[in-house]
N, C-alpha and C positions, 0 to 999 in steps of 0.2 A: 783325549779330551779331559779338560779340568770338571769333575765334579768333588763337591763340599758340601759336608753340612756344618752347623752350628754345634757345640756339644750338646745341648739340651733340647736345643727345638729344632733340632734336623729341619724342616722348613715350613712349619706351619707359622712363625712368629717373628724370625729375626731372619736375615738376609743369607743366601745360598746359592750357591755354583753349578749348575748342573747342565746336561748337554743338552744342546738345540734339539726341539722336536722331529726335526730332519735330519738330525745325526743317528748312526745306531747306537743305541747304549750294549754294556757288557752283558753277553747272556754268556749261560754257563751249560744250560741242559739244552732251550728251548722246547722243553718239554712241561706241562702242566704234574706240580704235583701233584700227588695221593689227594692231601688234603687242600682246598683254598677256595679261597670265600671272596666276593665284592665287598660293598659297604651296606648292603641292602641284607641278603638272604645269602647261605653258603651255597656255592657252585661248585662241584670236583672239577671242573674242564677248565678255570682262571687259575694262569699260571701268573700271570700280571696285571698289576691294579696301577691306577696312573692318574697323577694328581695335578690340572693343569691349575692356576692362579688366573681369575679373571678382576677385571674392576668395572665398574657400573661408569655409565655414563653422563652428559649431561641431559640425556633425551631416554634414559634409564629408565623404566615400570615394571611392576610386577608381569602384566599384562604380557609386554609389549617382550620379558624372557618368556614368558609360555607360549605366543608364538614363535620367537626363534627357535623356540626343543621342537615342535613338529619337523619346522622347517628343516632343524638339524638330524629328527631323526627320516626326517625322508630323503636328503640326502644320502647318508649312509645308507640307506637300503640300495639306493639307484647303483652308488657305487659298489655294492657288495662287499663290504667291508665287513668283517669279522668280530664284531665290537658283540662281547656276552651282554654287559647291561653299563647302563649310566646313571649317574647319581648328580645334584647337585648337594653340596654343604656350603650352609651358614654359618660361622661364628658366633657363638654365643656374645663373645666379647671382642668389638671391633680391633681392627690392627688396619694400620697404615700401607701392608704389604699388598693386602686382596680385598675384594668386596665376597666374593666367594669361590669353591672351586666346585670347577669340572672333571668329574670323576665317569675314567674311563677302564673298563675290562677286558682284555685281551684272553686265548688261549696258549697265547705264545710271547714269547721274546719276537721272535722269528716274524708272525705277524704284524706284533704292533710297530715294529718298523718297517715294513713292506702298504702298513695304509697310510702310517706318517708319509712315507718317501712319496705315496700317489696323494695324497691330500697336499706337502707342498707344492707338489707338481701341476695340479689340475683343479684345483676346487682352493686352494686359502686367498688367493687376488679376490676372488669370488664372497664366498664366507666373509671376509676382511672388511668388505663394500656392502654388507648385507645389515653385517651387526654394529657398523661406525656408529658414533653416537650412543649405541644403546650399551654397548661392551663390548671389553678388550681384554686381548690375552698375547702376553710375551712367550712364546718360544722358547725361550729361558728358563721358563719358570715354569718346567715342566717334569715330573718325578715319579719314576718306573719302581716299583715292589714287587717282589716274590712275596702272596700271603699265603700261609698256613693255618686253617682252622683248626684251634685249640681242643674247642667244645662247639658243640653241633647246637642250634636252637630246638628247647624241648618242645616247643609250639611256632608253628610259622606263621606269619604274620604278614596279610599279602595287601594292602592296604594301601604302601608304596613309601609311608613317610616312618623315620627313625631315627634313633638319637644315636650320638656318633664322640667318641671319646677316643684321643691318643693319647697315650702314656709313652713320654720321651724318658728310659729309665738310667742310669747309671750304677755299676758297681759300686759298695762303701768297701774301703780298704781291706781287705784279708778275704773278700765276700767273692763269687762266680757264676759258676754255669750251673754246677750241681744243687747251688741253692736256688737257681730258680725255679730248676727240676721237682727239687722236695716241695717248695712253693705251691707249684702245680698241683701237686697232688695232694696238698690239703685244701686245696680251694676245689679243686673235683670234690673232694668228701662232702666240704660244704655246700658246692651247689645241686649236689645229689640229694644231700637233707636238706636244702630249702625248697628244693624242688617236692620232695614227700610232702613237706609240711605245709606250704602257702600254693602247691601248684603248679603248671605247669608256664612256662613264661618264653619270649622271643628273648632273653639273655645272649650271647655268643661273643667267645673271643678270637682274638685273630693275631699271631706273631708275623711282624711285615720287615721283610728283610729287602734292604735294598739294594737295585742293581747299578748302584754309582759308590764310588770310594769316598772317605775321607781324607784329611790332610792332616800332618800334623801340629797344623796351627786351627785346624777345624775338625778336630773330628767324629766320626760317628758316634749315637748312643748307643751303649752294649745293646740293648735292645730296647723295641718300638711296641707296644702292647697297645692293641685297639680292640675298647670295649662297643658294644651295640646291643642296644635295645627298640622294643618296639613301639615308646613313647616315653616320656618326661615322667610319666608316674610311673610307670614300671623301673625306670633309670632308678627313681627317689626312692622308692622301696626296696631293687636292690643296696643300694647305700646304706639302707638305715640297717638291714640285718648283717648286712658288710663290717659295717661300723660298730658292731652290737659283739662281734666275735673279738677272737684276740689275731685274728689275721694280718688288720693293718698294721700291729707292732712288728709281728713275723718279716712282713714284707719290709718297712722301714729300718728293720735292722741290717738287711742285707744289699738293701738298696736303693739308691733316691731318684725321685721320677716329679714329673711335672705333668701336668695335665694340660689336653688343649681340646675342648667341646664342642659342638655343632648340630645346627638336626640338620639333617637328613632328607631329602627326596628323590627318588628311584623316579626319572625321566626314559627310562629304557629297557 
């Protein structure tokens, strides 16, 4: 199966190749790492996080998606399906691509193609005729991650809604792995001292490795860095002490990254 990403924005912005929701994608373990986390709260048992693209319709409401999330999570209960938690995300800054995505959690590779494979089979004719009109989701446009939680949240934050940041990053010339490693560990320093100094906070980061390839006329970002917090001011204040250290020269010396934004809502 062809899967691609963009070099910078693997698929939250610009156009991408990935396998049918019905297809299996590449697992490697099937097994849930050590560490990994959703978009909401860190979970040890999520081995896979999954990012469908929907778009609003002409008969589109707020409303009228908070009834479909019951509908859809009572579904999934009927069927017994294995889903840890779900998320919707917003864009900060509209794109042509989606109106927002549907985020889903798996404990497995293994699984999440085993409810794909009974979801095309038995329930999306269904699903399809339920949500016409109000939203739509391509098949296509559907994207499997291995995540590994970085840093744990010092304070949990169970409220349901979050801010949601990917960082698309790239190597600069002569730069690698081991600087992002040294990286790491002065931003532990610093969020261990921001954490004495201002508090305890829902901060957490997440490295999302993905289970589709590039190409080499598309290829992947060395790596994908997704920040979370547990609201807009906590976001802005970590920034501002972010932005107050000498980190962001640190990290722009070794590598260049773009940013793609969102809040957050935990439907699961």
């Amino acid at each position: 199966m062809k899967k691609a990403t963009m070099a910078l924005m693997i698929l939250f912005g610009l156009a991408a190749c990935s396998p049918p929701a019905n297809e299996s994608a590449n697992d490697t373990t099937g097994e849930a790492p050590t560490d990994a986390a959703d978009s909401s709260q860190a979970a040890p048992e999520i081995a896979v996080i999954e990012y469908v693209w929907h778009r609003k319709g002409t008969e589109y409401s707020d409303e009228k998606l908070a009834d479909l999330v019951i509908k859809w999570n009572a579904l999934i209960d009927t069927a017994g399906y294995d889903i840890n938690r779900a998320n919707i995300l917003t864009p900060h800054v509209e794109t042509d691509r989606y109106d927002f995505i549907w985020v889903m959690t798996f404990p497995s590779m293994d699984v999440r193609n085993a409810v794909w494979d009974d979801w095309m089979a038995n329930h999306a004719e269904q699903w399809d005729a339920t949500i016409a009109g109000i939203m739509s989701y391509n098949s296509e446009d559907v994207y499997a991650f291995k995540p590994t939680v970085k840093r744990q949240p010092s304070v949990v934050d169970d409220d349901g809604s979050f801010e949601n940041e990917f960082n698309f990053c790239n190597y600069n010339e002569g730069y690698g792995e081991q600087d992002l490693a040294d990286f790491e560990s002065q931003f532990a320093a610093f969020m261990d001292a921001s954490d004495a100094t201002d508090g305890a906070n829902g901060f957490y980061y997440v490295m999302l490795e993905p289970y589709f390839e590039g190409t080499e006329e598309t290829p992947l970002t060395d790596y994908l860095w997704l920040n979370l917090w547990s609201n807009g001011d906590e976001k802005a204040a970590g920034y501002a002490n972010y932005e107050a250290s000498d980190l962001p020269q640190v990290a722009d010396a070794f590598s260049t990254c773009n940013r793609v934004a969102f809040a957050g809502q935990q439907i699961r």
